[in-house]
C-alpha positions as CSV (number, residue, x, y, z in Angstrom):
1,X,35.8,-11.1,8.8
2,X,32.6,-12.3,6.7
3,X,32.9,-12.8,2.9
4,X,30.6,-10.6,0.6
5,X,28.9,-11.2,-1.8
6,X,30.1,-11.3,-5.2
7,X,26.2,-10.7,-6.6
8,X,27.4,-6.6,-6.6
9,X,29.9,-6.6,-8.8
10,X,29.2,-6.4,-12.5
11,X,26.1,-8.6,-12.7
12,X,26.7,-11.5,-15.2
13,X,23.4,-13.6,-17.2
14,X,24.3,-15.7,-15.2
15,X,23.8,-14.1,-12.2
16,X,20.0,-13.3,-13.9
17,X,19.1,-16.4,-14.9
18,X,19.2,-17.3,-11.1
19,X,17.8,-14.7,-10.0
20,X,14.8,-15.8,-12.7
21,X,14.8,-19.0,-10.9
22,X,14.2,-17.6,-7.8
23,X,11.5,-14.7,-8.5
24,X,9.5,-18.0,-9.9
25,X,10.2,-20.2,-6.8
26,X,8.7,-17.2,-5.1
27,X,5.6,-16.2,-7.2
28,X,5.2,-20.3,-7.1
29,X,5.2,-20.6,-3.7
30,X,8.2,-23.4,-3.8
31,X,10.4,-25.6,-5.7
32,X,7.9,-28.1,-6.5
33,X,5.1,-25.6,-7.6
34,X,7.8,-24.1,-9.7
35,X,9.0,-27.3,-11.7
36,X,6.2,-27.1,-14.4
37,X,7.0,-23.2,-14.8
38,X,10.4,-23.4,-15.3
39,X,10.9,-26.7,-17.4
40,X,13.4,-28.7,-15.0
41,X,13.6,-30.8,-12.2
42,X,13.1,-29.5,-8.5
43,X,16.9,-30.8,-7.6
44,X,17.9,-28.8,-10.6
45,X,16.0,-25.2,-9.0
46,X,17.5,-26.8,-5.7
47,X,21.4,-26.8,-7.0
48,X,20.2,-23.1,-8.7
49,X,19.2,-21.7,-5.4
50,X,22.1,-23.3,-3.8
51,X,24.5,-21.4,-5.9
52,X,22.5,-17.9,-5.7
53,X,22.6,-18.5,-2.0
54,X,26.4,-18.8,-2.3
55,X,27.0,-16.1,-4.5
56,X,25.0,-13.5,-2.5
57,X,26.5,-14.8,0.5
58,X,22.9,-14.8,2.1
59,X,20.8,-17.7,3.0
60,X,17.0,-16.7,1.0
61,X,14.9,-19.1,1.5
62,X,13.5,-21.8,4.6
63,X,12.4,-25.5,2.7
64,X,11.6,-28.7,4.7
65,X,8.7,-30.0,6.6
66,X,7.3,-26.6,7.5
67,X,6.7,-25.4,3.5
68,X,8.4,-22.9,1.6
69,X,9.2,-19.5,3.1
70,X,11.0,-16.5,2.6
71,X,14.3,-15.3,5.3
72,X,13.7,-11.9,6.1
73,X,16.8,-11.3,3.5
74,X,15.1,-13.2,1.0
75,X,12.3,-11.1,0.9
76,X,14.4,-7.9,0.6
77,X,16.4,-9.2,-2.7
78,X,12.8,-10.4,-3.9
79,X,11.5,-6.6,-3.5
80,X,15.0,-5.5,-5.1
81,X,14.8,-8.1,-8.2
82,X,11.4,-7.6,-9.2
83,X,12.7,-3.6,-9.3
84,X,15.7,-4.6,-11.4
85,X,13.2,-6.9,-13.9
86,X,10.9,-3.8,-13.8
87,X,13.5,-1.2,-14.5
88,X,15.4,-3.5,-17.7
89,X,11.6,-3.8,-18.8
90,X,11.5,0.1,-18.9
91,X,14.8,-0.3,-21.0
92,X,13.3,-2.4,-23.7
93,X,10.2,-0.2,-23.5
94,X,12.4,3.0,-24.2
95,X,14.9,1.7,-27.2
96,X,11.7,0.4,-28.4
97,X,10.4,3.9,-28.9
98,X,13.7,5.4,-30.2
99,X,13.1,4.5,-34.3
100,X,10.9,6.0,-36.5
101,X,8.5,3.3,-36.3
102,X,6.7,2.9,-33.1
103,X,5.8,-0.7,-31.7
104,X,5.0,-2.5,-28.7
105,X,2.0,-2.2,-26.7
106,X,-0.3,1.2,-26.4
107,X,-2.2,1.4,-23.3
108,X,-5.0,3.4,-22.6
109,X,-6.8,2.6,-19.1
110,X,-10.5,3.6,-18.7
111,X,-12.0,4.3,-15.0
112,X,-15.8,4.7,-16.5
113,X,-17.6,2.2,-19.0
114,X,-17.9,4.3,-21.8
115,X,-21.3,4.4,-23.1
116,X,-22.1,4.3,-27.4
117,X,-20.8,7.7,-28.3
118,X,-17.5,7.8,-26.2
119,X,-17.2,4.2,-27.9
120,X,-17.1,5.3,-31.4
121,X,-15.6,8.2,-30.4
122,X,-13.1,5.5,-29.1
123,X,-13.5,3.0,-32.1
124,X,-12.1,6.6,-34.2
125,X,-9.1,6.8,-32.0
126,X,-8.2,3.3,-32.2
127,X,-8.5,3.5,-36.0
128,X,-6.6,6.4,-37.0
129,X,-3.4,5.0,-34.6
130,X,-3.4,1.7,-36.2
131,X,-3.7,2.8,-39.8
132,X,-0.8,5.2,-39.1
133,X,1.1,2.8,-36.8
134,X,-0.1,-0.9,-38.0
135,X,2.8,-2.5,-35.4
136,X,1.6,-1.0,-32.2
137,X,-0.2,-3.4,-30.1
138,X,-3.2,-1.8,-28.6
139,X,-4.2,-2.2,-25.1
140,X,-7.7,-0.5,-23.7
141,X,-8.2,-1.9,-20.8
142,X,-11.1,-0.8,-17.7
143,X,-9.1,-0.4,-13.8
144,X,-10.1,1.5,-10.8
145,X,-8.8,5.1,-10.7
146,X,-6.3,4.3,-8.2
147,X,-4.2,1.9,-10.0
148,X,-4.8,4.1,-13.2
149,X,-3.3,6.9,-11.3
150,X,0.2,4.2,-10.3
151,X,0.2,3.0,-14.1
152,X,0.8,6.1,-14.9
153,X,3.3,7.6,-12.7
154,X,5.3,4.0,-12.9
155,X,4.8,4.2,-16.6
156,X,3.1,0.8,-17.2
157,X,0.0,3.0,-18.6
158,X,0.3,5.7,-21.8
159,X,-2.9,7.6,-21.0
160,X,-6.0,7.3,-18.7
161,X,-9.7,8.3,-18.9
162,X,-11.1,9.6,-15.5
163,X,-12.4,12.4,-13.5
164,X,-9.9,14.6,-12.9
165,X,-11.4,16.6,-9.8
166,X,-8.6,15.7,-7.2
167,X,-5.2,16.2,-9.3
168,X,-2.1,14.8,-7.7
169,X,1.4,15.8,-8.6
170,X,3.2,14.2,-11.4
171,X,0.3,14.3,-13.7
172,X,-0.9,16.1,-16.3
173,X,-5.1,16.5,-16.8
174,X,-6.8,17.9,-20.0
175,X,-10.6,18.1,-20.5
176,X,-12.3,15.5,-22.7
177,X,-15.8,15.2,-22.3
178,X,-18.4,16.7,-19.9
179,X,-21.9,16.2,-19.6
180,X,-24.9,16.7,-16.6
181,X,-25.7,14.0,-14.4
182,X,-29.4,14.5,-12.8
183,X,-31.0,12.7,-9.4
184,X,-33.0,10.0,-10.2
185,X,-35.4,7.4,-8.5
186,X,-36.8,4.0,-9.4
187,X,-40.0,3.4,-10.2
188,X,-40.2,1.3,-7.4
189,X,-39.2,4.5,-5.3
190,X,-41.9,6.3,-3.4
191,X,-40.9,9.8,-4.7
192,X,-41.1,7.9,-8.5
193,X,-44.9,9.3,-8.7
194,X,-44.5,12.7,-6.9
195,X,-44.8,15.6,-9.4
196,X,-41.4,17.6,-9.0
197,X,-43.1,20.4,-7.3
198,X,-44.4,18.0,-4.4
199,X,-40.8,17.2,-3.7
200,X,-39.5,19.2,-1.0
201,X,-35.7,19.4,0.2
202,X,-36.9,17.7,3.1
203,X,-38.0,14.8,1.1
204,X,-35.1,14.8,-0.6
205,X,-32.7,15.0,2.5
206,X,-34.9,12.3,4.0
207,X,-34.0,10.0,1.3
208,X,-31.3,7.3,1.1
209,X,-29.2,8.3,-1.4
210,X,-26.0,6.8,-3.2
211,X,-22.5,9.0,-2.9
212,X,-20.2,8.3,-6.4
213,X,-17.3,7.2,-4.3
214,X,-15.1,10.1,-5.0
215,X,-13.9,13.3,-4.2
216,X,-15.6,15.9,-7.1
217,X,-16.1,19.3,-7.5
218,X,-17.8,22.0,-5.4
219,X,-20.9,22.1,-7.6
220,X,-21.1,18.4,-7.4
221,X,-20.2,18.7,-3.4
222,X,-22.9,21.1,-3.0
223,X,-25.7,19.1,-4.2
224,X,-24.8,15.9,-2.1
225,X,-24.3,17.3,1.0
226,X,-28.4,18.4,0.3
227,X,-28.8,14.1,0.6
228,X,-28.9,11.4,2.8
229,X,-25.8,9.7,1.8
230,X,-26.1,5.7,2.5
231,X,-24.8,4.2,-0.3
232,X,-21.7,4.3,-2.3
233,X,-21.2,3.4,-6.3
234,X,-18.4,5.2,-8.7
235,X,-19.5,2.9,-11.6
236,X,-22.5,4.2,-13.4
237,X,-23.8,0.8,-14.2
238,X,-23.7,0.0,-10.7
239,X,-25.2,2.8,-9.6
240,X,-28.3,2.6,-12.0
241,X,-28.8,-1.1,-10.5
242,X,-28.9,1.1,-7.0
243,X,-31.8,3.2,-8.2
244,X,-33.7,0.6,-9.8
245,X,-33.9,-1.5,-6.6
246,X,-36.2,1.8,-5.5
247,X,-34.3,1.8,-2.5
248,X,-32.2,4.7,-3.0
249,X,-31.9,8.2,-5.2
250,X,-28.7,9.2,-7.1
251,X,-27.1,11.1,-9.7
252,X,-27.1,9.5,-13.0
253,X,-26.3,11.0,-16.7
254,X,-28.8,10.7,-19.1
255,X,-26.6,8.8,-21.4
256,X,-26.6,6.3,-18.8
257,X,-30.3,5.8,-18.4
258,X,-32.0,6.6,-21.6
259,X,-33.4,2.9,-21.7
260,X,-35.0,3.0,-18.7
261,X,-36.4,7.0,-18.9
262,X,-38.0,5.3,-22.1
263,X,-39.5,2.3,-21.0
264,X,-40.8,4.3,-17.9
265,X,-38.2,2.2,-14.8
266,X,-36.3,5.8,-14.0
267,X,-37.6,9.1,-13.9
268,X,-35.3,12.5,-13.4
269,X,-36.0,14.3,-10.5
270,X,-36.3,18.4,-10.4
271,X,-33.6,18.2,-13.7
272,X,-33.4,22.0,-13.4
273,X,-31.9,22.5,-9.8
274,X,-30.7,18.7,-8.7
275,X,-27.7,18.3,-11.4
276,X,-24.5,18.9,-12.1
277,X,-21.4,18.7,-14.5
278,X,-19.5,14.9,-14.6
279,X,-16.5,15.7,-16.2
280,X,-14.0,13.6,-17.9
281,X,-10.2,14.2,-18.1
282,X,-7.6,12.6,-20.2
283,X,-4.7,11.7,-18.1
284,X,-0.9,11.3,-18.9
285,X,2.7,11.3,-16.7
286,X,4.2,15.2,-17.3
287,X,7.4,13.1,-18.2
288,X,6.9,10.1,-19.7
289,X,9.1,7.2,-20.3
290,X,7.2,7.0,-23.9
291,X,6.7,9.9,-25.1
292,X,6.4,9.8,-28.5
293,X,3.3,7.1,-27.8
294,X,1.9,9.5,-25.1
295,X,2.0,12.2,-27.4
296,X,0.7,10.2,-30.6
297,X,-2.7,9.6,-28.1
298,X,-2.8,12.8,-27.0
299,X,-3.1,14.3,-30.4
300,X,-5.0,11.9,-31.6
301,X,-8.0,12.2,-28.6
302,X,-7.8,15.8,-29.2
303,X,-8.7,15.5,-33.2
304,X,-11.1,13.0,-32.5
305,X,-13.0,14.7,-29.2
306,X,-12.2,17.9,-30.9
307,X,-10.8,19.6,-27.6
């Protein structure tokens, strides 16, 4: 008959502190990487992990000539502590929001640069929280619109700014900006001096021509599938560098290339029929672990963007 482990039973700081040890042993890669981290000795983290290893009745880690590695049970209690760490930081997170004074951090993730009138529209935002909440630590912060979409359902993220054309379940989307984006070409592009009515749609289909990387509407749909589509760019500042190389053609908002139209490096092609509507939403968990922060945004982006 094979002892248990005592680990199950009402967990102790003791039992923590360990466990502490060993997520840094891990994240470290050994006991020696982990010395400076931690503040004591490696035989110290050795007797530590010797006594986690007894009290889970599980043997975690492999040490000796062949490095530092995880047992296949190792690596399931690492999986299942970082979860525990996680969920007591989601404790702290929630008391924290529980007075009438709200503090900690305020995140709001962006998955566009936004250009000089979102940012003041931003700077406003930013303003009217920390005059009314001067103890919230602000966080606003650029991340691809994946991880945007996982801060949010995991709670690690209060709001996000992004395009909302493919909605997934769990969120909740509410219009904050729109504006056209138009095809454009370089002036190093061949249809750069071609009056608009010399440009034909086989000219255009002819044409390599950048793809923003995501799914969007069927307005937006309707006018790539007119291009050649050899290129891919979500960022707009990426995107622009793509048409100035004069190499390819792509949808642009004028907010995003008013420089250039000036100085003469980008021109708009056909503006009347080759746009359509980029469309920002603003982004937040239906149930969130915060919600007197996530509400506190959301009324605030809506007096401030006026939606």
């Amino acid at each position: 008959m094979s002892t248990s482990s005592i680990i199950p039973k009402p967990t102790t700081e003791y039992d923590l502190k360990l466990l502490r040890i060993f997520v840094s042993v891990v994240e470290h890669g050994g006991f020696a990487a982990a010395e400076a981290a931690l503040g004591v000795t490696r035989s110290t983290i050795s007797v530590h992990m010797s006594n986690l290893e007894s009290r889970m009745n599980l043997k975690l880690c492999l040490r000796g000539r062949g490095g530092f590695s995880l047992t296949e049970d190792g690596q399931a209690v690492y999986r299942a502590v970082i979860d525990l760490f996680d969920s007591l930081n989601d404790f702290s997170l929630l008391v924290g929001t529980l007075g009438k004074e709200l503090s900690g951090e305020l995140v709001i993730l962006c998955a566009d640069q936004l250009d000089s009138a979102k940012q003041q529209k931003m700077a406003q935002v930013v303003a009217k929280i920390v005059e009314q909440y001067p103890n919230l630590h602000i966080v606003l912060d650029n991340d691809t619109l994946s991880n945007i979409e996982k801060a949010l359902l995991k709670g690690k993220a209060h709001v996000g700014i992004f395009p909302g054309y493919q909605q997934i379940e769990g969120l909740n989307y509410q219009p904050l900006h729109s504006e056209p984006v138009f095809l454009c070409a370089g002036k190093a592009h061949p249809l750069f001096n071609k009056v608009d009515t010399q440009i034909s749609e086989q000219d255009l289909a002819a044409t390599p021509a950048i793809h923003p990387g995501i799914d969007i509407d069927t307005e937006g749909r309707n006018q790539l599938q007119k291009l050649n589509l050899c290129a891919k760019s979500y960022q707009f500042d990426t995107r622009k560098a793509l048409v100035l190389s004069g190499k390819y053609i792509g949808y642009l908002p004028q907010s995003a290339i008013q420089q250039e139209l000036n100085q003469g490096e980008i021109r708009i092609i056909q503006p009347n029929i080759q746009t359509y509507k980029f469309r920002l939403s603003l982004v937040s968990n239906k149930n969130p672990r915060e919600i007197n922060k996530v509400e506190l945004l959301l009324n605030t982006f809506e007096a401030v963007f006026n939606i």
